[in-house]
Each structure stands twice: as C-alpha cells, then as structure tokens.
Steps between C-alpha positions, in 0.01 A plus 500: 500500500343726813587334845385176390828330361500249257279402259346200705389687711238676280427164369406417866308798595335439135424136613395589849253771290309256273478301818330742710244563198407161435446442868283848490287404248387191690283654795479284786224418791693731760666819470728602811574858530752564806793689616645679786285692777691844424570483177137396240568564154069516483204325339696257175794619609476237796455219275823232583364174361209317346403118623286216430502436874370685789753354715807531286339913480493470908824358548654742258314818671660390857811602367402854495397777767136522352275319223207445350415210249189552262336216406418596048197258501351703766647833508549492855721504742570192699809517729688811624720543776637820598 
C-alpha cells in the first residue's frame, strides 16, 4: 500500500480529509494568510487558518515571520506584521 503502511492509516488521512472539508465549507470572520519571510507560497496559497476571533487570528499569526488577517465581513485587512 505506497509508503503509507497499514490500512489505518488511510482511514486516518481519510478522516483527517472529511475533516478539513467540513471545516472549509464553514467560512469564518477572519482569514490568516502567513508564512515565512523567504519562502511565500503567494496570494491563497498563504491561507493557514480561518477564526471566529480576531485575537485567536493574532495570536496564531505571531507564530510566523509575516501575516496578514482579512477581516470577510469587510474585505479588509486589519492586522499585519511583517
């Protein structure tokens, strides 16, 4: 079965799958696009995590060299650092 082992682990990565698209579907207030100064992957690309919070966003982007968080009622941006 490729590199992957045994067969719980494609139940897990299955799992962790129909996760991630039920969390997608549910847009949140803030979107936080981030990552490291010499290495951008550009524009979506960026996006690392979706919040209710502004702070929770923050705290999250202060892990990283750079971010921005968008705020989706507005369209704008309202914190960046970097």
């Amino acid at each position: 079965m490729d590199n992957f082992g045994s067969i719980q682990d494609y139940e897990k990565l299955y799992a962790d799958i129909q996760l991630q698209r039920g969390e997608a579907n549910r847009m949140k207030r803030y979107l936080l696009f981030a990552g490291d100064f010499y290495h951008p992957q550009g524009g979506w690309n960026d996006l690392i995590g979706m919040f209710n919070s502004l702070s929770k966003a923050k705290e999250m982007g202060q892990q990283e060299n750079w971010y921005h968080i968008v705020d989706t009622a507005t369209g704008s941006i309202v914190e960046r650092d970097g």
